[in-house]
N, C-alpha and C positions, 0 to 999 in steps of 0.2 A: 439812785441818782449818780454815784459815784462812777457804775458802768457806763454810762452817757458819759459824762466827762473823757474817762478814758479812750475809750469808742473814738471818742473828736479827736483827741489828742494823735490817736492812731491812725485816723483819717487824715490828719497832715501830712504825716511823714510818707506815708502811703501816696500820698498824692506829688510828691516833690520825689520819689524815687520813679511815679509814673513817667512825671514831667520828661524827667533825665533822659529814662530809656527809649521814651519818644523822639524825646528832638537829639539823640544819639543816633538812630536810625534813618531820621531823616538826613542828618548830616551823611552818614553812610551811603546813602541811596542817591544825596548831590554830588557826593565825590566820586561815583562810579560813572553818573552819566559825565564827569568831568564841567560841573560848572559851578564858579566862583559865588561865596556867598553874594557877589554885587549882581554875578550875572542871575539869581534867582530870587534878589531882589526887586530888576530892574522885572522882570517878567511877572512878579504875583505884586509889584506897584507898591511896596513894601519898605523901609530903609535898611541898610546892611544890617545893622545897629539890632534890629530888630530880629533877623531871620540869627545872627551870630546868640542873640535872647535864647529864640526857642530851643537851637541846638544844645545850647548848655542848660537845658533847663532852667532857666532864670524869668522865663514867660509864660504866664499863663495865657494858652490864647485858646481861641474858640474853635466850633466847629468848622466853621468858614476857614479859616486857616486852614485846620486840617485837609478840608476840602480842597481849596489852592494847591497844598502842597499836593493832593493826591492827581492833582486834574498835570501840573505843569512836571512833575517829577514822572509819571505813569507808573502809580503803583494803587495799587486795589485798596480802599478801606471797607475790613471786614470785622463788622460790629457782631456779628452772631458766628 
């Protein structure tokens, strides 16, 4: 029982460092095509507030997000 506890426990941490590294890259990938977190709010319908979340990891969002970012930024999401 103990291993499941820990297991989860390790699943958190693991999932807040994914966060990071994500919306680290996607902040990377906004600031090369040169556009403001307002201006890639106003385009994926989004609030600044929000898209400045993902970037620092502070937001858990979905795939649709992901999706958004991948369609208005032009970068591939490659699950396999």
């Amino acid at each position: 029982m103990n291993i499941n506890i820990e297991k989860s426990n390790g699943y958190e941490n693991f999932a807040v460092e994914n966060r990071k590294k994500l919306g680290a890259e996607i902040k990377r990938i906004r600031e090369k095509k040169e556009y403001s977190q307002e201006d890639l709010a106003v385009m994926m319908n989004v609030s600044r507030t929000t898209i400045s979340k993902i970037e620092n990891g502070k937001f858990n969002f979905s795939i649709d997000y992901l999706s958004k970012f991948s369609f208005f930024l032009e970068f591939p999401i490659n699950l396999i």
